[in-house]
N, C-alpha and C positions, 0 to 999 in steps of 0.2 A: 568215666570219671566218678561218674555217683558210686559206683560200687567200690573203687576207692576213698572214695569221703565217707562215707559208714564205715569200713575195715577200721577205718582213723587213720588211714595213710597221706589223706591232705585235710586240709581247713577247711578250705575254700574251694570254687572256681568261678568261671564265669562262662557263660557260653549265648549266643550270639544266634537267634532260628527264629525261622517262619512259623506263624500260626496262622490259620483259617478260622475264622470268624464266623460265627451264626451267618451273616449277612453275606458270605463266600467272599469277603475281603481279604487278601493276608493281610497278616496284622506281624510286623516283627517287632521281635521283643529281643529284650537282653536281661537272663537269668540271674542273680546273683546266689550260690548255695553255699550256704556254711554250715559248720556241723558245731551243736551246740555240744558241749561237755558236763558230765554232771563233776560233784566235788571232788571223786577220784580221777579225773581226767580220760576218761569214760564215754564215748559215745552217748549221748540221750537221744538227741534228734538234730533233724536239720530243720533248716529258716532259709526258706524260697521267697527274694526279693524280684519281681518283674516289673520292667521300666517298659514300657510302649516304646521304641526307637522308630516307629515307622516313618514321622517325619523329619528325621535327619538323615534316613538311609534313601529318601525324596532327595533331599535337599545336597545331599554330597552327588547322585546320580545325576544330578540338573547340574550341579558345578564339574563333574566330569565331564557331561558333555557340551559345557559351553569352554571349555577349557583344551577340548580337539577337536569344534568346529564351528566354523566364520557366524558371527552372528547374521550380516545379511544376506548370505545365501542357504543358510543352514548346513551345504556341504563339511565333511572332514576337512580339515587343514592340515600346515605345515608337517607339524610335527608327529598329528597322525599318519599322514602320507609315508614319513618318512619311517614312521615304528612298523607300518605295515610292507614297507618294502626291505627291511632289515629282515623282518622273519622272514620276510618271500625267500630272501637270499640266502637267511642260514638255513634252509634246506635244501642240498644238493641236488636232489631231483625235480625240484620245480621247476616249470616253465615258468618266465616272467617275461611281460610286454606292458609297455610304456606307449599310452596314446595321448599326443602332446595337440593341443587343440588353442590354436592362434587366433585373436579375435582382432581383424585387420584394422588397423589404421585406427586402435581403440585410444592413443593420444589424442587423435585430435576430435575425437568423440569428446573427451575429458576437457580438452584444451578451450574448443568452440563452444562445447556448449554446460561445461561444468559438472565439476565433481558427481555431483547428485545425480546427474543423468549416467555418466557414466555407473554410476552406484548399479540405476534402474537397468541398463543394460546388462551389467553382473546377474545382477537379478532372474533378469527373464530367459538367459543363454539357460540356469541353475535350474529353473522350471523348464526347460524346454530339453534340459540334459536328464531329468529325472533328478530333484534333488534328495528322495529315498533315495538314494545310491547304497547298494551294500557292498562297494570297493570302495578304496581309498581313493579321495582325492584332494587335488590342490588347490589353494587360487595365490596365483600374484596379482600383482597389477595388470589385468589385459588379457591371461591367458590363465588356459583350465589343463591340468594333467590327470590323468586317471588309470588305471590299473587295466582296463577292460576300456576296449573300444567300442563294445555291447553294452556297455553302461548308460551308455546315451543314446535314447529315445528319438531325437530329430533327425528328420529324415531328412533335413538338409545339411546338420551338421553330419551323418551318419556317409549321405551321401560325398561330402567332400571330403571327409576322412577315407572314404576309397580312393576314391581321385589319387588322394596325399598316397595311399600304401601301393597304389599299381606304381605311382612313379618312382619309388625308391628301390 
């Protein structure tokens, strides 16, 4: 684009990159180049304006990803689960497998001894499932789905998810 804004074939642009800092920081920035004109309308020079953007390219990355996954287990949610299993599917040759993980009788977990504990149970299944998960996964009320039945690290949950796949 620069060597079109000198030709004098645009004004303007703007463009949007990473820099590395003294400090081996990236620093992003967002360029502004316009090409100045003298009184015949003529190319003279250009005017390089840069804006720091680093902390709102923070700040939109933290609203991404509080916005496809559960604040208290950190896992992905709904509607990541669901974008992630759309691409699975629009690609023909994919294998796809759904391991659906039942947390028994977590009503009356909820029921007897309240919300909060049930919260704390969500919780400790989400560390005990690995909650770095790098598959997609769910939460409803009570129950975990995920893409990968290797996703999850407990060896008791791991072990009754066999149980669950001999019997089917």
């Amino acid at each position: 684009q620069y060597r079109r804004l000198i030709a004098g074939e645009l004004d303007s642009y703007s463009v949007e990159r990473a820099y590395l800092s003294r400090d081996g920081r990236t620093v992003w920035a967002n360029a502004n180049v316009s090409l100045v004109r003298d009184k015949d309308c003529k190319p003279e020079y250009t005017l390089v304006l840069l804006e720091d953007v680093s902390e709102r390219r923070a700040l939109q990355k933290k609203l991404r990803h509080k916005a496809s996954h559960d604040t208290m287990t950190g896992l992905p949610n709904r509607t990541q689960f669901f974008e992630a299993l759309t691409s699975a599917f629009a690609d023909p040759t994919a294998r796809v497998g759904v391991c659906y993980i039942d947390l028994d009788r977590f009503k009356v977990v909820t029921d007897t001894y309240g919300h909060d504990m049930g919260d704390k149970v969500l919780a400790a299944v989400a560390v005990d499932c690995g909650s770095a998960s790098p598959s997609p996964a769910d939460w409803w009320p009570g129950w975990v789905v995920t893409s990968s039945w290797s996703w999850c690290r407990s060896p008791r949950v791991r072990a009754r998810s066999s149980r669950s796949r001999a019997a089917c």
